[in-house]
mmCIF file as Biopython writes it, N, C-alpha, C and O atoms, coordinates in Angstrom:
data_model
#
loop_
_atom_site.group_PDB
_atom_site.id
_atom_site.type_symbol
_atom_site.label_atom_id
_atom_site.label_alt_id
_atom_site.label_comp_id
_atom_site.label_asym_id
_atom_site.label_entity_id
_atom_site.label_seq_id
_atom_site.pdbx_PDB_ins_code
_atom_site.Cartn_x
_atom_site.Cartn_y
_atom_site.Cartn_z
_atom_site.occupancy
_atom_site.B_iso_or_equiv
_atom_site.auth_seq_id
_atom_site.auth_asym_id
_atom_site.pdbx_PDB_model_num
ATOM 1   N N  . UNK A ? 1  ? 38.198 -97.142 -3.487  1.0 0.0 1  A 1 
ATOM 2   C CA . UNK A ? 1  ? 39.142 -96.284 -4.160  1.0 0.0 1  A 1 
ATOM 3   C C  . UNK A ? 1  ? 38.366 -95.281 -5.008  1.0 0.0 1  A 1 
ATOM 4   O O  . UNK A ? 1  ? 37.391 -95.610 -5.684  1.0 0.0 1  A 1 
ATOM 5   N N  . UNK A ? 2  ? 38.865 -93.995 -4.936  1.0 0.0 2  A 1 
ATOM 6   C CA . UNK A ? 2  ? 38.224 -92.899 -6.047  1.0 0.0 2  A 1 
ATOM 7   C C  . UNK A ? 2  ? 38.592 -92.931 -7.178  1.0 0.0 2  A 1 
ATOM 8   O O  . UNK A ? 2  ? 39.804 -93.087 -7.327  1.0 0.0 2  A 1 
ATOM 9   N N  . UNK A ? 3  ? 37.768 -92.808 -8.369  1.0 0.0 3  A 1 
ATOM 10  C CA . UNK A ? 3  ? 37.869 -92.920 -9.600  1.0 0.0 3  A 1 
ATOM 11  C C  . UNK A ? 3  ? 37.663 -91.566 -10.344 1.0 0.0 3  A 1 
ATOM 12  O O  . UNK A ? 3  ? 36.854 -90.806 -9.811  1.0 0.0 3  A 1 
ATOM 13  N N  . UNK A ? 4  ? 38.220 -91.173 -11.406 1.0 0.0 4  A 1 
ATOM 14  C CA . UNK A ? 4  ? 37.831 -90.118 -12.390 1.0 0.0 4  A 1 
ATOM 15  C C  . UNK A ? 4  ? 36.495 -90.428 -13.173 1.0 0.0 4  A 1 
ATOM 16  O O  . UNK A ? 4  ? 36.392 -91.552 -13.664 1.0 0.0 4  A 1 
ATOM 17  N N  . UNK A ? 5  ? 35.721 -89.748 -13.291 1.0 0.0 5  A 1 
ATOM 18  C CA . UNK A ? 5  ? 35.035 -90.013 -14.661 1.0 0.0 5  A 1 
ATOM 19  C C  . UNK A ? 5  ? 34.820 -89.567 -15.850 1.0 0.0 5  A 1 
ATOM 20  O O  . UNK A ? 5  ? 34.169 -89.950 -16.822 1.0 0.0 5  A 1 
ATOM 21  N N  . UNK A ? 6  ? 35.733 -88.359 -15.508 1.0 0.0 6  A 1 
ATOM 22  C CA . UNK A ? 6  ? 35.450 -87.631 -16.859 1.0 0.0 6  A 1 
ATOM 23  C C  . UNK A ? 6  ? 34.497 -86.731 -17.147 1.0 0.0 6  A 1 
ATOM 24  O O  . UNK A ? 6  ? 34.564 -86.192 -18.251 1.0 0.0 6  A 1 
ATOM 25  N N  . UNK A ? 7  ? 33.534 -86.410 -16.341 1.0 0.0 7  A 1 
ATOM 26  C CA . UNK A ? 7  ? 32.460 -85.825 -16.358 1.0 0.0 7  A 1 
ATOM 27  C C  . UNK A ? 7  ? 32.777 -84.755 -15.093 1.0 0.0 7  A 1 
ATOM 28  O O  . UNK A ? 7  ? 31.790 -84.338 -14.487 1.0 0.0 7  A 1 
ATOM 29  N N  . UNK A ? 8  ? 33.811 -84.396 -14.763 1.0 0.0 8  A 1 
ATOM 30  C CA . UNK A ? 8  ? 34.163 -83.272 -13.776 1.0 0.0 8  A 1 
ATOM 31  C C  . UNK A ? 8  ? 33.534 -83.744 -12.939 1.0 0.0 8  A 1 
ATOM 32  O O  . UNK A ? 8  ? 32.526 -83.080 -12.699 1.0 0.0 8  A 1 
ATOM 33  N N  . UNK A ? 9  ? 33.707 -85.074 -12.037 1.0 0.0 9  A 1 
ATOM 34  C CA . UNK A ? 9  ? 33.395 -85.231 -10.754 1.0 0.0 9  A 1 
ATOM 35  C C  . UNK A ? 9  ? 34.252 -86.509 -9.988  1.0 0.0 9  A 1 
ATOM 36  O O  . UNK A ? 9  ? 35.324 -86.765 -10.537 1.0 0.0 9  A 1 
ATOM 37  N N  . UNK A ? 10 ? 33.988 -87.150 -9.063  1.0 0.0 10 A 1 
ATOM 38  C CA . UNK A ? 10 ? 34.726 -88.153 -8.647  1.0 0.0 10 A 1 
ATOM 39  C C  . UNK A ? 10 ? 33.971 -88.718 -7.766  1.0 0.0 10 A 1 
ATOM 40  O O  . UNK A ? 10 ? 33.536 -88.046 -6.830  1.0 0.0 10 A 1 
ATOM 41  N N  . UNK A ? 11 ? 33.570 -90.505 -7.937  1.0 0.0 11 A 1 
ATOM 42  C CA . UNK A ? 11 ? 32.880 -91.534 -7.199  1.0 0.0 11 A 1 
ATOM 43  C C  . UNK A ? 11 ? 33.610 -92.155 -6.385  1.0 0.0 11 A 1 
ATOM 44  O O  . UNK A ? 11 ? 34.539 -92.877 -6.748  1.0 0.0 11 A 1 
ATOM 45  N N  . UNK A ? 12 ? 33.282 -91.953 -5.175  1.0 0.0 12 A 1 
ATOM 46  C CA . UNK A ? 12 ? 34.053 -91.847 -3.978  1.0 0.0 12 A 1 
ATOM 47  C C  . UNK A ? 12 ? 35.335 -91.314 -3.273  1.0 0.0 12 A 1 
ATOM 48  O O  . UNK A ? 12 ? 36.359 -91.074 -3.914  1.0 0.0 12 A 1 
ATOM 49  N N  . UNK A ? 13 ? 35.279 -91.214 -2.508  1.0 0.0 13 A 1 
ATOM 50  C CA . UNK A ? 13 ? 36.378 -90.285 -1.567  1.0 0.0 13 A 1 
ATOM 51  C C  . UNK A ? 13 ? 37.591 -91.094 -1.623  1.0 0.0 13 A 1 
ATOM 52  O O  . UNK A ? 13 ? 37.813 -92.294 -1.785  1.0 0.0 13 A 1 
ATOM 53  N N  . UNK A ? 14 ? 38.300 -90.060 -1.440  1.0 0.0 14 A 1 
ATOM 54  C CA . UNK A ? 14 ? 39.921 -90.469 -1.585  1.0 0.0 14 A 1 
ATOM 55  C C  . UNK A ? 14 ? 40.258 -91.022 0.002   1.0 0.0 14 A 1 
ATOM 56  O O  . UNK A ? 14 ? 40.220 -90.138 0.858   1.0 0.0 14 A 1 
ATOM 57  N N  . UNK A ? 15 ? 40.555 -92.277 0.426   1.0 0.0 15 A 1 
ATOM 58  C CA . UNK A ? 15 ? 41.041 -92.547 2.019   1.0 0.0 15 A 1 
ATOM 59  C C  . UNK A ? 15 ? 42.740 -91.863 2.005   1.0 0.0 15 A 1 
ATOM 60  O O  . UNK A ? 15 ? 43.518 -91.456 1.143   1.0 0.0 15 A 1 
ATOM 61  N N  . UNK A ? 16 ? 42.742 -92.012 3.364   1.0 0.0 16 A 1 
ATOM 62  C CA . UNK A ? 16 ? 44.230 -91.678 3.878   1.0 0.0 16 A 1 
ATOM 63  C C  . UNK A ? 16 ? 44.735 -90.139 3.195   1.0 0.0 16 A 1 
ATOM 64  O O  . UNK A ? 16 ? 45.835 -90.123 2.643   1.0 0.0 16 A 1 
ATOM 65  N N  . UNK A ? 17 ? 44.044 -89.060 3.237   1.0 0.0 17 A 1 
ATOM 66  C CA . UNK A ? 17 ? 44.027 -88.307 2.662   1.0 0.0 17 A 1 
ATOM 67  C C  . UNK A ? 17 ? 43.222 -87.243 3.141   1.0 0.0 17 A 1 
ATOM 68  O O  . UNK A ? 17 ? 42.016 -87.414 2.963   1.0 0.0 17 A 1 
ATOM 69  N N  . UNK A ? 18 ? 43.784 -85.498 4.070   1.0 0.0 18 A 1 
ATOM 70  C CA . UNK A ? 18 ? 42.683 -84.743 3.852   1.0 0.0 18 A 1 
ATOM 71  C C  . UNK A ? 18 ? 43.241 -83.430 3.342   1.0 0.0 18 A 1 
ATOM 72  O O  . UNK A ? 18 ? 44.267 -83.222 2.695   1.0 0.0 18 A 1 
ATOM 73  N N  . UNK A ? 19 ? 42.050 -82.357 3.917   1.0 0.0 19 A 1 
ATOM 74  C CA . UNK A ? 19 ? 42.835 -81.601 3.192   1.0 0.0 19 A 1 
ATOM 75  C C  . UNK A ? 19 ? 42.431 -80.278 4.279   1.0 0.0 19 A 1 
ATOM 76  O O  . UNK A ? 19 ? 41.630 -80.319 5.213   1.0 0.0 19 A 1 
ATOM 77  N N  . UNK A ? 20 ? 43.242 -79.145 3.834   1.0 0.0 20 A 1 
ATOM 78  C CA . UNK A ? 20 ? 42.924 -77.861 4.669   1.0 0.0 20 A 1 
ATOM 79  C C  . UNK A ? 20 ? 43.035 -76.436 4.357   1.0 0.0 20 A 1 
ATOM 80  O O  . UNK A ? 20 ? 43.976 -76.087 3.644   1.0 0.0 20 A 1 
ATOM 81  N N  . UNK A ? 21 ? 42.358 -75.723 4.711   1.0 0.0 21 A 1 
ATOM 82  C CA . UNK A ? 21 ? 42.757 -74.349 3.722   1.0 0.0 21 A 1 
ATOM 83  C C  . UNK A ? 21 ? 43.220 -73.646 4.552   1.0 0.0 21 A 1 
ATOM 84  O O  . UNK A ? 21 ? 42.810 -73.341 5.672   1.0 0.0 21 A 1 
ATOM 85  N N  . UNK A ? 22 ? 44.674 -73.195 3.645   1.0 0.0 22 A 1 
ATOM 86  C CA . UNK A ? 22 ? 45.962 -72.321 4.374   1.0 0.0 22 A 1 
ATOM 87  C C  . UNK A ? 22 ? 45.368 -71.229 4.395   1.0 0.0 22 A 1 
ATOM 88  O O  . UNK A ? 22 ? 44.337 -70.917 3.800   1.0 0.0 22 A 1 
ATOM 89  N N  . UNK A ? 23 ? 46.466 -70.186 5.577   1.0 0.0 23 A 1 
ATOM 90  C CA . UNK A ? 23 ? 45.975 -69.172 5.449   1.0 0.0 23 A 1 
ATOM 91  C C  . UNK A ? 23 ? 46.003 -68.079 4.349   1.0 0.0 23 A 1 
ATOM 92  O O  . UNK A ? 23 ? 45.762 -66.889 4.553   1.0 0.0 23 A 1 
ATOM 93  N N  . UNK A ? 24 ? 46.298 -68.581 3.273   1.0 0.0 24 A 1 
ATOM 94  C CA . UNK A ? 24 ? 46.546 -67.517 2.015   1.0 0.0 24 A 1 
ATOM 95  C C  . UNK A ? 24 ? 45.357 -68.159 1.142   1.0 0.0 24 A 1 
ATOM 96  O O  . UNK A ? 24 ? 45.369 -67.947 -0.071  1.0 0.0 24 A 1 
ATOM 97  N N  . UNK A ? 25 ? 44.477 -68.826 1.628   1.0 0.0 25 A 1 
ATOM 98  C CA . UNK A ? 25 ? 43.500 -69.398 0.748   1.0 0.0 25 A 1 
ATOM 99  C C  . UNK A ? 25 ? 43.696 -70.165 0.151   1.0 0.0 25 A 1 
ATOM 100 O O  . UNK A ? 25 ? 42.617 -70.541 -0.306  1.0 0.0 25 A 1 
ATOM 101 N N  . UNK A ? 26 ? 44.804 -70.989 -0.368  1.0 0.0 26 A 1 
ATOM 102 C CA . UNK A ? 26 ? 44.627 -71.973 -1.352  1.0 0.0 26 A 1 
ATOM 103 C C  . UNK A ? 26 ? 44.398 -73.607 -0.076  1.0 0.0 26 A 1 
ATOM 104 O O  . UNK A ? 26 ? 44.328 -73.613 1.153   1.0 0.0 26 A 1 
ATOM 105 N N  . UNK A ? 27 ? 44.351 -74.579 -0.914  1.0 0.0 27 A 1 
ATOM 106 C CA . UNK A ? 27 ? 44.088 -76.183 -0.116  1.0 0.0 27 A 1 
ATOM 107 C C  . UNK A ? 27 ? 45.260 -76.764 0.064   1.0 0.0 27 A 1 
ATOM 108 O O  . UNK A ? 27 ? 46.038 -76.849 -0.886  1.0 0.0 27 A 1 
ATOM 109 N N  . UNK A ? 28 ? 45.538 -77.189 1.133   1.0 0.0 28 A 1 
ATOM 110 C CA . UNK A ? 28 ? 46.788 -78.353 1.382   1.0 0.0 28 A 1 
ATOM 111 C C  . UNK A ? 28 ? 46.166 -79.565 1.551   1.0 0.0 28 A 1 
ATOM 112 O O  . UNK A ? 28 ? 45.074 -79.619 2.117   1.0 0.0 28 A 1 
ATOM 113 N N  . UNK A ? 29 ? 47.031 -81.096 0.899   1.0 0.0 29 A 1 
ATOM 114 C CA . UNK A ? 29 ? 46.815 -82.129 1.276   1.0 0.0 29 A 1 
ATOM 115 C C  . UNK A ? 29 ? 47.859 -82.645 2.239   1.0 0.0 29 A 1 
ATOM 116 O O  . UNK A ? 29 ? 49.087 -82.572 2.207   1.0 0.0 29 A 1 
ATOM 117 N N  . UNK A ? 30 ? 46.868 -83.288 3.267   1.0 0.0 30 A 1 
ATOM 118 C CA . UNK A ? 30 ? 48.094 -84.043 4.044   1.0 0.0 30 A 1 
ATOM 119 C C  . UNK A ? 30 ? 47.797 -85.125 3.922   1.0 0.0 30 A 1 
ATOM 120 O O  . UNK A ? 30 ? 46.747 -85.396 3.338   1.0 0.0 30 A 1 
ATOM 121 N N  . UNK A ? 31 ? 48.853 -86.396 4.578   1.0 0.0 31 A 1 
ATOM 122 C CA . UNK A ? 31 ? 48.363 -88.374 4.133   1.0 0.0 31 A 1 
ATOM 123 C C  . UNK A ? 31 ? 48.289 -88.198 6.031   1.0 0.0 31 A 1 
ATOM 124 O O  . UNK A ? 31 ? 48.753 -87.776 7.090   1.0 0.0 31 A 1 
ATOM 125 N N  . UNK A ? 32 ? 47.711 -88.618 5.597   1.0 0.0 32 A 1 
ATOM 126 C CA . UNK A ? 32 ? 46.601 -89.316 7.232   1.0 0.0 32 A 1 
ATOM 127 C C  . UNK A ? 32 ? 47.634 -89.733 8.133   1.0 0.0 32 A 1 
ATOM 128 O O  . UNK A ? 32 ? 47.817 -89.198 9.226   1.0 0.0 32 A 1 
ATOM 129 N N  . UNK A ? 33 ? 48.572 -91.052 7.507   1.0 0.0 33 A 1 
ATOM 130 C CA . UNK A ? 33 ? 49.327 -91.815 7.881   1.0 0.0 33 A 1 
ATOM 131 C C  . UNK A ? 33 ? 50.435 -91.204 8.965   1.0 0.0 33 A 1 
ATOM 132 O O  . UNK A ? 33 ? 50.500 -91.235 10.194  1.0 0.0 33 A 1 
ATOM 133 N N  . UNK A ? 34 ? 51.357 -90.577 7.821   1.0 0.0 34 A 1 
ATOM 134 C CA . UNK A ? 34 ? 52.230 -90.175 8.134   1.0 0.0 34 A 1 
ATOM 135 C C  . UNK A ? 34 ? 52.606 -88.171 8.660   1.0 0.0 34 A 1 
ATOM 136 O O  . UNK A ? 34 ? 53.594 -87.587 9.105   1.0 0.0 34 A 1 
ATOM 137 N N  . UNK A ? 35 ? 51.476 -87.832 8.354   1.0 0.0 35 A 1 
ATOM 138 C CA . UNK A ? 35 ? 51.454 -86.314 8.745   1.0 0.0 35 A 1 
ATOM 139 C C  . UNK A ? 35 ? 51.794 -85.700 7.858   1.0 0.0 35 A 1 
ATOM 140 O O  . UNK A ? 35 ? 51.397 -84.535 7.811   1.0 0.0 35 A 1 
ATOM 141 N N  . UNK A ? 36 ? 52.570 -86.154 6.901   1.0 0.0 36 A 1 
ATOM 142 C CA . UNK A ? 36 ? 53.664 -85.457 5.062   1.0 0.0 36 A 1 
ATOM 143 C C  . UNK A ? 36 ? 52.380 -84.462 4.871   1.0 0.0 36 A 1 
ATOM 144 O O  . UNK A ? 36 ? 51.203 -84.806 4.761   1.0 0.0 36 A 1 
ATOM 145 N N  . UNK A ? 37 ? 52.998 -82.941 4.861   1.0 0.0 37 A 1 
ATOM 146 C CA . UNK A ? 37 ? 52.117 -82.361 3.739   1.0 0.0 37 A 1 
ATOM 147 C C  . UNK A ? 37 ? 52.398 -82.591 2.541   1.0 0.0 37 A 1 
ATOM 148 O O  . UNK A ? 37 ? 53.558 -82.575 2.129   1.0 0.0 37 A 1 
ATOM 149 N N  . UNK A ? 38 ? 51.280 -82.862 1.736   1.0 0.0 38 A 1 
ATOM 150 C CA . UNK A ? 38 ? 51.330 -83.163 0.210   1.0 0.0 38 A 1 
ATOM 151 C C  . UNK A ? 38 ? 51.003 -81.354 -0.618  1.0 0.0 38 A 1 
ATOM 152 O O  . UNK A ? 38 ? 51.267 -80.250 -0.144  1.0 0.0 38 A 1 
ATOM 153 N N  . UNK A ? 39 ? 50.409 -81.681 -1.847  1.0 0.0 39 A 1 
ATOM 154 C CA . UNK A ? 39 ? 50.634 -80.602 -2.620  1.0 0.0 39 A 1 
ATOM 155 C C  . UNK A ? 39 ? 49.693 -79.552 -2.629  1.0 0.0 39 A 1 
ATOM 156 O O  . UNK A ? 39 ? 48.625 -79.707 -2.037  1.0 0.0 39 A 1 
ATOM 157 N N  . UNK A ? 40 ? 49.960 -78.455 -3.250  1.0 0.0 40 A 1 
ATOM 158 C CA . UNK A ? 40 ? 48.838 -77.528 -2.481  1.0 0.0 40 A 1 
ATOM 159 C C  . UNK A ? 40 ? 48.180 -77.012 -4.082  1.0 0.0 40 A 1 
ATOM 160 O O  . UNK A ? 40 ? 48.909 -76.759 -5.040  1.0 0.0 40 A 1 
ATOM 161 N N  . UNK A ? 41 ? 46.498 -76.919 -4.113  1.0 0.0 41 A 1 
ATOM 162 C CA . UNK A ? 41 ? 46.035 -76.603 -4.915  1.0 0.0 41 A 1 
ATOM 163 C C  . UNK A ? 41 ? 45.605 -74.995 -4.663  1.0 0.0 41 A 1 
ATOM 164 O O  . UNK A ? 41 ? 44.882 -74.573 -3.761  1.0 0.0 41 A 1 
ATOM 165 N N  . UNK A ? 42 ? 46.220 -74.277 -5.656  1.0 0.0 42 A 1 
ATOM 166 C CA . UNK A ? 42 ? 46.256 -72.876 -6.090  1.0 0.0 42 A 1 
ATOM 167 C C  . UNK A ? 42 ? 44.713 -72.498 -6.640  1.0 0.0 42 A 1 
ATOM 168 O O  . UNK A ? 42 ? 44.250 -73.413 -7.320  1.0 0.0 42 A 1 
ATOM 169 N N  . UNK A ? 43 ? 43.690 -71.173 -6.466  1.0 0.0 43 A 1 
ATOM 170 C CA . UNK A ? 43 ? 42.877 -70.889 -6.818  1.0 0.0 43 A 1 
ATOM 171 C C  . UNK A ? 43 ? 41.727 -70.856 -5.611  1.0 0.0 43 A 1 
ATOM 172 O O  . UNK A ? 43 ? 40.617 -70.324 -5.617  1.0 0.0 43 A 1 
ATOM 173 N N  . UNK A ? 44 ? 42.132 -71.313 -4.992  1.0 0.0 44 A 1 
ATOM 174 C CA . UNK A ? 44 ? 41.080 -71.224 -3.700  1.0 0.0 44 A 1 
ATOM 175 C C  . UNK A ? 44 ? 40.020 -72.178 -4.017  1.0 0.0 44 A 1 
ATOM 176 O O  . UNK A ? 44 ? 38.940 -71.761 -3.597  1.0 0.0 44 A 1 
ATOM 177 N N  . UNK A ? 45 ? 39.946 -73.177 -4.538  1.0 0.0 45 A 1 
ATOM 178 C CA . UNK A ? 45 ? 38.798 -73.833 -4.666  1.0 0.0 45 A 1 
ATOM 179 C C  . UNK A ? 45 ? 39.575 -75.452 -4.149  1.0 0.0 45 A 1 
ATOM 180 O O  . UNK A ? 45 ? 40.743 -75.783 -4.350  1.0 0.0 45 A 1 
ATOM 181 N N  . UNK A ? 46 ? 38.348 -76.362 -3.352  1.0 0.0 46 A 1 
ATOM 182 C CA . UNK A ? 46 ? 39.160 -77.730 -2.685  1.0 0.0 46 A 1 
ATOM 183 C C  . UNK A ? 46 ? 39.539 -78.603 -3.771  1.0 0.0 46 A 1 
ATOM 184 O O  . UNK A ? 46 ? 39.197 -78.271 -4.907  1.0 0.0 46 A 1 
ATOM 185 N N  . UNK A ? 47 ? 40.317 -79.870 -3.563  1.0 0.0 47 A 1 
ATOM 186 C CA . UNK A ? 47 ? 40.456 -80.567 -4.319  1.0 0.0 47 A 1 
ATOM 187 C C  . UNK A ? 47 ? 39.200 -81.738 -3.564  1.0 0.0 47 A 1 
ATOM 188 O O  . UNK A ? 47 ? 38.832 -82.007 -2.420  1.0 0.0 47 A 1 
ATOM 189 N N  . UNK A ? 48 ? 38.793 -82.270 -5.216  1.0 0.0 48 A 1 
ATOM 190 C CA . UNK A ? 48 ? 37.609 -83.073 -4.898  1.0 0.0 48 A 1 
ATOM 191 C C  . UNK A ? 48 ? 37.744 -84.346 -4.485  1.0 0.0 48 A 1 
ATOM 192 O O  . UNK A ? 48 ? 38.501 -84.985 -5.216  1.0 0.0 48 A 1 
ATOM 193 N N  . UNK A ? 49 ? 37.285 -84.962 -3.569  1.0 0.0 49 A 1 
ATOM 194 C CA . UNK A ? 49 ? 36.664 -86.335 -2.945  1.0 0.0 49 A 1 
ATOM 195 C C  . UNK A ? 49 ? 37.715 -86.423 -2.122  1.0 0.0 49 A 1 
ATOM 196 O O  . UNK A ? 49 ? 38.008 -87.588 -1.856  1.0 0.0 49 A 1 
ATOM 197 N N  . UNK A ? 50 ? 38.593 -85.349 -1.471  1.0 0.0 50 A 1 
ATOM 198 C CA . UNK A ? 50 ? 39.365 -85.455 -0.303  1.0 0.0 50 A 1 
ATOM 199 C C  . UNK A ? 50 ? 38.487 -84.555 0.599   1.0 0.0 50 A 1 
ATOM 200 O O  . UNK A ? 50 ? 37.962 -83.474 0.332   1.0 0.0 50 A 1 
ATOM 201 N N  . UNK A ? 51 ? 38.461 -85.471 2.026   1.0 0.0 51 A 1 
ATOM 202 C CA . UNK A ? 51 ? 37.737 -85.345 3.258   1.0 0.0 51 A 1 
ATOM 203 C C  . UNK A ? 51 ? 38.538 -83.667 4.060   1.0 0.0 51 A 1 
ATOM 204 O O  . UNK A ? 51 ? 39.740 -83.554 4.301   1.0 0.0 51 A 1 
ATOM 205 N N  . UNK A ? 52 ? 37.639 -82.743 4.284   1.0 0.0 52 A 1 
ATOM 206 C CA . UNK A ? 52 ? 38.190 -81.688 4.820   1.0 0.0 52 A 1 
ATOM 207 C C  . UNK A ? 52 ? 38.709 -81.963 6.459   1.0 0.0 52 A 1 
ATOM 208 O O  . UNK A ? 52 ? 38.194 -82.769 7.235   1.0 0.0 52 A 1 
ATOM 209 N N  . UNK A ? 53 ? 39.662 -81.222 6.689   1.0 0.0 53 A 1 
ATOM 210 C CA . UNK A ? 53 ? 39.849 -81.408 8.661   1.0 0.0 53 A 1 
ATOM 211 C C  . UNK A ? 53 ? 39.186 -80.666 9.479   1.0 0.0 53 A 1 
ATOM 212 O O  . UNK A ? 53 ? 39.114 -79.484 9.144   1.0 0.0 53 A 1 
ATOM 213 N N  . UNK A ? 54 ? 38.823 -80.878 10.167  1.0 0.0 54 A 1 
ATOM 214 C CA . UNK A ? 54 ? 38.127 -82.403 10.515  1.0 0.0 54 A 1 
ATOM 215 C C  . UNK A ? 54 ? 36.596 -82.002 10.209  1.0 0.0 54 A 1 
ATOM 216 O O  . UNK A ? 54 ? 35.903 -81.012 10.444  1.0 0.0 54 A 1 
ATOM 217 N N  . UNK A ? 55 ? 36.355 -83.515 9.436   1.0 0.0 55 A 1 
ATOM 218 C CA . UNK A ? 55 ? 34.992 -83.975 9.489   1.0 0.0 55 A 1 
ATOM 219 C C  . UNK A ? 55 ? 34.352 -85.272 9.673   1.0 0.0 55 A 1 
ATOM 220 O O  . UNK A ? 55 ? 33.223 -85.727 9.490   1.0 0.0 55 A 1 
ATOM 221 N N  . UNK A ? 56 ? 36.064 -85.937 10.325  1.0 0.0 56 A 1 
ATOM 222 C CA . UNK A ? 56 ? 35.155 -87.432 10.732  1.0 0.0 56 A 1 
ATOM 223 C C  . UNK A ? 56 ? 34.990 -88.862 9.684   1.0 0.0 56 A 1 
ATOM 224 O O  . UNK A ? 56 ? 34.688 -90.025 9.955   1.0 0.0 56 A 1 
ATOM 225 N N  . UNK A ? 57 ? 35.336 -88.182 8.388   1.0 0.0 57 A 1 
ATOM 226 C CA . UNK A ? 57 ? 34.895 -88.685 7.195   1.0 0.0 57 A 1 
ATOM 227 C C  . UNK A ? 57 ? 35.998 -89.987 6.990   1.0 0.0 57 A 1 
ATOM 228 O O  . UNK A ? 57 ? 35.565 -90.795 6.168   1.0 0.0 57 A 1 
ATOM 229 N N  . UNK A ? 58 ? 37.088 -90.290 7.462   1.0 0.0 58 A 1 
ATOM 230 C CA . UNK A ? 58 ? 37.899 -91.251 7.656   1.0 0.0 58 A 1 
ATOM 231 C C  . UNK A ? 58 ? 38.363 -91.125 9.343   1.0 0.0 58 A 1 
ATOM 232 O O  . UNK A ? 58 ? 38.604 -90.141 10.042  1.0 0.0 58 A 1 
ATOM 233 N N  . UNK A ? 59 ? 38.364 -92.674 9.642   1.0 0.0 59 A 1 
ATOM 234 C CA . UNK A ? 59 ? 39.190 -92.565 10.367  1.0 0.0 59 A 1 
ATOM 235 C C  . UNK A ? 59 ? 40.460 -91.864 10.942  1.0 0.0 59 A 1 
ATOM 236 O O  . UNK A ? 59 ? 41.232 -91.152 10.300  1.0 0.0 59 A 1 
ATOM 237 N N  . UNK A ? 60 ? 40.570 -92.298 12.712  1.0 0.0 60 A 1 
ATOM 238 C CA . UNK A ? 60 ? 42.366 -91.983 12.903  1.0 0.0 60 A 1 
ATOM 239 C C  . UNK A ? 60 ? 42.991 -92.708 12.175  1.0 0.0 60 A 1 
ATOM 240 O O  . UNK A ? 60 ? 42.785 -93.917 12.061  1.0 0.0 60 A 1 
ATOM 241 N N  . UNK A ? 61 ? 43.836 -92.068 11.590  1.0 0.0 61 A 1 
ATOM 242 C CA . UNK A ? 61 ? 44.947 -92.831 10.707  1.0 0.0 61 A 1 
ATOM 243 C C  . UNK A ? 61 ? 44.744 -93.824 9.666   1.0 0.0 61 A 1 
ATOM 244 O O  . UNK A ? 61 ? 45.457 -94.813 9.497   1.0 0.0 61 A 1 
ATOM 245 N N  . UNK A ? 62 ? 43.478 -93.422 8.810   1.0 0.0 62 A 1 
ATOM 246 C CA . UNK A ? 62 ? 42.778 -94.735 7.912   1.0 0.0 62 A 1 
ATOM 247 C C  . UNK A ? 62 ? 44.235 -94.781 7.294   1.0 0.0 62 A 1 
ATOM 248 O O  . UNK A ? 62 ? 44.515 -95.617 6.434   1.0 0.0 62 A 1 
#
């Protein structure tokens, strides 16, 4: 499981979880599982310790 630390970073990756950049630049999360797009981070920069699509970094369907 990924943890905060407080120090602007995060120890280990988030499972069941990736992410993708729309075409207006900002990041979408989707859940692995079920296909649901989740929420979209504004600013053009990724959200951290979620695995980009595709890189392999979780399983099908962790």
């Amino acid at each position: 499981m990924a943890k905060n630390t407080g120090s602007n970073f995060r120890r280990g990756a988030v499972t069941g979880r990736t992410q993708f950049q729309r075409s207006d630049g900002n990041y979408q999360k989707r859940n692995e599982r079920t296909g649901e797009f989740m929420s979209v981070k504004n600013g053009g920069s990724p959200f951290k310790g979620v695995a980009k699509e595709p890189d392999g970094r979780d399983g099908p369907n962790s």
